[in-house]
N, C-alpha and C positions, 0 to 999 in steps of 0.2 A: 096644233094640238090634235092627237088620231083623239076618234071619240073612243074608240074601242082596240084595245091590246091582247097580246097571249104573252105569254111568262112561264117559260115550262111547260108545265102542264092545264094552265089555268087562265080562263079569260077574264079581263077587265073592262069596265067603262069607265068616262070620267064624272068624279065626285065634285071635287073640288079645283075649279079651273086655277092657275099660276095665279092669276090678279087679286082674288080673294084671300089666297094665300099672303101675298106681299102686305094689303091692309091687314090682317088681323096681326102680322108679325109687328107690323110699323103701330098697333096699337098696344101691344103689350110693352114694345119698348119703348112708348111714351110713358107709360107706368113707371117700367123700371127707373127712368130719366127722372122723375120723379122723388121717387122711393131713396134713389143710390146718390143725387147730387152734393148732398153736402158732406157724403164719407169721408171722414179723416183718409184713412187708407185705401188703395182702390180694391173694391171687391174685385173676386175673382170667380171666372163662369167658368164652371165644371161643365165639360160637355159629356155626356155618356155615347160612347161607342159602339155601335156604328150609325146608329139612325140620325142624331142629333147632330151631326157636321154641318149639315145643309140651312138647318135650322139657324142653328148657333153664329152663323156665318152671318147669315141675313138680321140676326138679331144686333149681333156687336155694332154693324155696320150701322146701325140706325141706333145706338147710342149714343148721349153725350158725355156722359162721365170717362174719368179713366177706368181702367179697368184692366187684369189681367186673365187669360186663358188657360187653361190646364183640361185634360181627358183624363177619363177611363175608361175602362172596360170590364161590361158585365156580360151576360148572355141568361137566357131565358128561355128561348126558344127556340120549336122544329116545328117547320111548317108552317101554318098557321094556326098553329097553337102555343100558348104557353104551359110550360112545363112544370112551372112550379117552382123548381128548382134554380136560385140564384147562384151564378157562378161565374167570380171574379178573376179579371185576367190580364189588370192594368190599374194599379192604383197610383196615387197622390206620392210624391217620393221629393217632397219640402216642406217647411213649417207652412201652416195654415192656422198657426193657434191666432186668435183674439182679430181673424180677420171675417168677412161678410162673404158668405160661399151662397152664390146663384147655380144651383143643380139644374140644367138642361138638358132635359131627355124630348124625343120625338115622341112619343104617346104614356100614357098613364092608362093602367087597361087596370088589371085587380090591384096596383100599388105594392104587390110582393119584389119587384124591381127597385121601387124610389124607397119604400120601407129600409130596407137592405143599406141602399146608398145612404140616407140618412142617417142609420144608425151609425155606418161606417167613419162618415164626416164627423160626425158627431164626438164619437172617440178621438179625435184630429183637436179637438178643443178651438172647434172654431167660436167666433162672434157671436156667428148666425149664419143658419139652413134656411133657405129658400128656394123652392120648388118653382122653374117654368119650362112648361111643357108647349109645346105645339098641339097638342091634342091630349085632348083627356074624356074618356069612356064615364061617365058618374055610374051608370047601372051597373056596371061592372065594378066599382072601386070598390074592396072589404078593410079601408082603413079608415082611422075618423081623422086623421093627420090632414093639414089642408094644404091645399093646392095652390099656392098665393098667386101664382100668373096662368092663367091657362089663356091660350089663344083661340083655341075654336075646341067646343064639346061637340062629340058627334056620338053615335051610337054604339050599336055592339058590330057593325058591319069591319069585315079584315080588308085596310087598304096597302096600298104601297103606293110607292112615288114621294116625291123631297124631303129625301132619305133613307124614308121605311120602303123594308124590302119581300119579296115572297122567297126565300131560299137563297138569297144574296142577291137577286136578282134585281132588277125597278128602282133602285135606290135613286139612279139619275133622274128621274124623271122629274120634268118640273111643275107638273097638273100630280093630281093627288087621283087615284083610281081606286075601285070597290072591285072584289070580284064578283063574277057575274057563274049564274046557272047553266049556261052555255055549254 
């Protein structure tokens, strides 16, 4: 693990080392294991693209129900900023009516990305929407919609690493980084 990276233009250190990562993911998906065991039908994990591959990967893997997979693709952002603006560019393309949809996305920052997504599903005529994130911003969220699985709340700080990326960049990485003033 470097303690410290550059990415472009931009330096990091490490936030969040890999091992704490792996616990809070093996905690939410004891939740789910939980929550999803006795489903008639197997839910199905929407992953959203591109941040939440890494995520989603390590979450299935540590399930025990059955279950199926499916992506899409939003976008939201330049830089490190968010733009505001949701825009789709990969959707759902089979029936999902009367089935249990797990939305996993890699961060929850103002909720104008999972808002979007859930409206979307929503019109799909599923079961049920359920939201889990790898990370979720509270001071930052302007929705009152909840968040049923978060694995680690952090701040307002803009990271990358296991998945999230700064410009496409960092996504591999498998320690979680903040940028730094450097």
């Amino acid at each position: 693990m470097a303690d410290r990276i550059k990415l472009l233009d931009r330096h990091f250190k490490t936030m969040i080392p890999a091992e704490e990562i792996d616990k809070a993911v093996a905690n939410v998906a004891k939740r789910l294991n939980i929550d999803y065991a006795t489903t008639e039908k197997a839910p199905i994990f929407v992953g959203v693209l591109n941040g939440s591959y890494m995520f989603l990967a390590d979450l299935v893997r540590k399930t025990t129900f059955n279950n199926e997979i499916t992506f899409v693709q939003i976008s939201s952002y330049e830089g490190t900023q968010s733009t505001g603006v949701v825009k789709q560019k990969l959707g759902i393309d089979f029936d999902i009516t009367d089935r249990d949809i797990i939305l996993v996305e890699d961060i929850v920052e103002t909720g104008h990305s999972i808002n979007y997504m859930i409206e979307y599903l929503q019109s799909l005529n599923p079961k049920s929407v359920e939201v889990c994130s790898l990370f979720f911003k509270p001071d930052k969220y302007l929705y009152n919609r909840d968040i049923k699985y978060v694995a680690m709340e952090i701040g307002n700080e803009f990271i990358v690493g296991y998945g999230l990326d700064y410009n496409q960049t960092g996504r591999g990485l498998k320690d979680i980084y903040v940028v730094t003033n450097e």
